[in-house]
C-alpha positions as CSV (number, residue, x, y, z in Angstrom):
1,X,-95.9,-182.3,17.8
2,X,-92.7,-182.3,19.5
3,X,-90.0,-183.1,16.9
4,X,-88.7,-180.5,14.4
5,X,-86.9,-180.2,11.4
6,X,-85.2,-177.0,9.7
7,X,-84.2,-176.5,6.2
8,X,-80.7,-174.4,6.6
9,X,-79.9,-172.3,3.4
10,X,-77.7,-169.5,2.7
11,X,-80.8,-166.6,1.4
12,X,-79.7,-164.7,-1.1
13,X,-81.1,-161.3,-2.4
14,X,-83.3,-162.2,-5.3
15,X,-86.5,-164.1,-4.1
16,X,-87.1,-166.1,-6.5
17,X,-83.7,-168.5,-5.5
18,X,-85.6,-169.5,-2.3
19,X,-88.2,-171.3,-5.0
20,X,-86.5,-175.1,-5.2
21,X,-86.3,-174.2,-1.2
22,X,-89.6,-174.1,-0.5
23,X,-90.2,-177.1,-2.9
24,X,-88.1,-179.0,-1.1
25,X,-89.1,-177.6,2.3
26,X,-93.1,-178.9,0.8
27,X,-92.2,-181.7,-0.4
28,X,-90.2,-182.4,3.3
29,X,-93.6,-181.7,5.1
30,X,-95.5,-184.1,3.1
31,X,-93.2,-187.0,3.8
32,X,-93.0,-186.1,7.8
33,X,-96.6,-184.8,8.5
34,X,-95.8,-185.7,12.0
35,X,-92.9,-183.0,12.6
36,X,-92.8,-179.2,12.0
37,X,-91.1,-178.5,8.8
38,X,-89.6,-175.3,7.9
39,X,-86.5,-173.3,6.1
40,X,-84.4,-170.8,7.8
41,X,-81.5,-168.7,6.4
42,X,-78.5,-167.8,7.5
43,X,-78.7,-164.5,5.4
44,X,-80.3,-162.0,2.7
45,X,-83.6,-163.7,3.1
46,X,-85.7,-164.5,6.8
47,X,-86.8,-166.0,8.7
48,X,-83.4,-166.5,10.2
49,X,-82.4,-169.7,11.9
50,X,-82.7,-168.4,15.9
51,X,-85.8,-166.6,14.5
52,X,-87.5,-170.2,13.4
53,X,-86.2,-172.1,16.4
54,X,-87.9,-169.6,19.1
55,X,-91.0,-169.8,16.7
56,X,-90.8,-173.8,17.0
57,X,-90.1,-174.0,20.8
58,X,-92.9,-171.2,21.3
59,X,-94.9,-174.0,20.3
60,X,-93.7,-176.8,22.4
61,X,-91.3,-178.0,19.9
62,X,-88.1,-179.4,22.3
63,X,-86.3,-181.8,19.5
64,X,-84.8,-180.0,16.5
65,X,-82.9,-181.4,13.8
66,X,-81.0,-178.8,11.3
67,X,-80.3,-179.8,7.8
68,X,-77.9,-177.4,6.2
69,X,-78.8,-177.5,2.7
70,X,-75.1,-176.8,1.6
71,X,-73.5,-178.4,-0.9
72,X,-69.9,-178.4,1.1
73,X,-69.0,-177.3,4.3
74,X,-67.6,-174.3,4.4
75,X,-66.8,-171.3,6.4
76,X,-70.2,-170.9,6.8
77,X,-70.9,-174.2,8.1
78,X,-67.5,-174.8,10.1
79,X,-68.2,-171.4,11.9
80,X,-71.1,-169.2,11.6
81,X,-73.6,-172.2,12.1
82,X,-71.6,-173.4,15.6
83,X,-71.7,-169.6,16.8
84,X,-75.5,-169.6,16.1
85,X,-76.5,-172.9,17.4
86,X,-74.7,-171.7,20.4
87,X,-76.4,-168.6,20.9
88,X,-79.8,-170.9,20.4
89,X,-78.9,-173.2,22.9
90,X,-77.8,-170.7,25.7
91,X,-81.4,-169.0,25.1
92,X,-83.3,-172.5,25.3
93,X,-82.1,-174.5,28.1
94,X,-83.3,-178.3,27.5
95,X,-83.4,-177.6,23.4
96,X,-81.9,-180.7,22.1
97,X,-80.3,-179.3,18.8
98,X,-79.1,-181.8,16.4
99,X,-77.2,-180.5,13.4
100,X,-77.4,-182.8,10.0
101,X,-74.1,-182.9,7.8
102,X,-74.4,-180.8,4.6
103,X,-76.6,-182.3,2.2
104,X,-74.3,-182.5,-0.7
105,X,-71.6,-184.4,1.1
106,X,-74.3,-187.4,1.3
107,X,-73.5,-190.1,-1.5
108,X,-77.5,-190.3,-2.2
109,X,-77.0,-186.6,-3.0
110,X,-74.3,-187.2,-4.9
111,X,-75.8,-189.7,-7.1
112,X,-78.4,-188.0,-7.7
113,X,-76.4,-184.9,-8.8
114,X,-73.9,-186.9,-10.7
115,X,-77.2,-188.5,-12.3
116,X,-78.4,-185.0,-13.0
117,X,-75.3,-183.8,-14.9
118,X,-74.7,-186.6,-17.0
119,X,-78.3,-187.7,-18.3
120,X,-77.4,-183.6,-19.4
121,X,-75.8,-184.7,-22.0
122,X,-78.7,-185.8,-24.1
C-alpha cells in the first residue's frame, strides 16, 4: 500500500463530535480497501495532521491525498493548512502531498446538504 488518504477536520474539545468523523473516515476505508485511510486534526483532538503523515510514510506510504473536511475555506484552510503541509513536506523529501478542496464547496456535497435541509421540513 503506497497511496494514502487523510480525513482533515478541525477537533474540537468534546469527543463525541469526532463521531460522524470516524463514520465517515469507516465508511471511506471500506470503499478504498486498497489505500490507508485515516482522520487527522488540526486541533483540540489528535492525532494531528504531521503526526498521521510520519505514521503513514513510516510505513512506506509516499502518495497522500488530504481531504479537508471543511465546509468553506477559511483562515484555517487559506493558512494554517499551507504552513503545515509545508512543514510536512520539508521533513519528507519525495512526499508527494496533494491537498483536496474543502468538502462542502463540492456541488455533490451541496446537494446532498441542500437535500438534507429541505426533506427537514417534513
Amino acid at each position: 500500500m503506497t497511496r494514502g488518504l487523510i480525513l482533515f477536520a478541525h477537533g474540537a474539545r468534546a469527543a463525541s463530535w469526532a463521531v460522524p468523523f470516524e463514520r465517515l473516515r469507516d465508511q471511506t476505508r471500506e470503499r478504498v480497501p486498497a489505500a490507508a485511510v485515516e482522520l487527522a486534526f488540526l486541533e483540540l483532538m489528535t492525532p494531528s495532521l504531521p503526526d498521521t503523515i510520519d505514521t503513514m510514510r513510516a510505513r512506506g506510504i509516499d502518495d497522500i491525498t488530504v481531504v479537508p473536511v471543511f465546509l468553506g475555506k477559511g483562515g484555517h484552510l487559506l493558512r494554517d493548512l499551507p504552513a503545515l503541509c509545508d512543514t510536512v513536506r520539508a521533513a519528507h523529501p519525495g512526499l508527494r502531498l496533494n491537498v483536496a478542496g474543502a468538502i462542502g464547496e463540492d456541488p455533490g456535497v451541496q446537494k446532498a446538504m441542500t437535500d438534507y435541509c429541505v426533506n427537514s421540513l417534513g
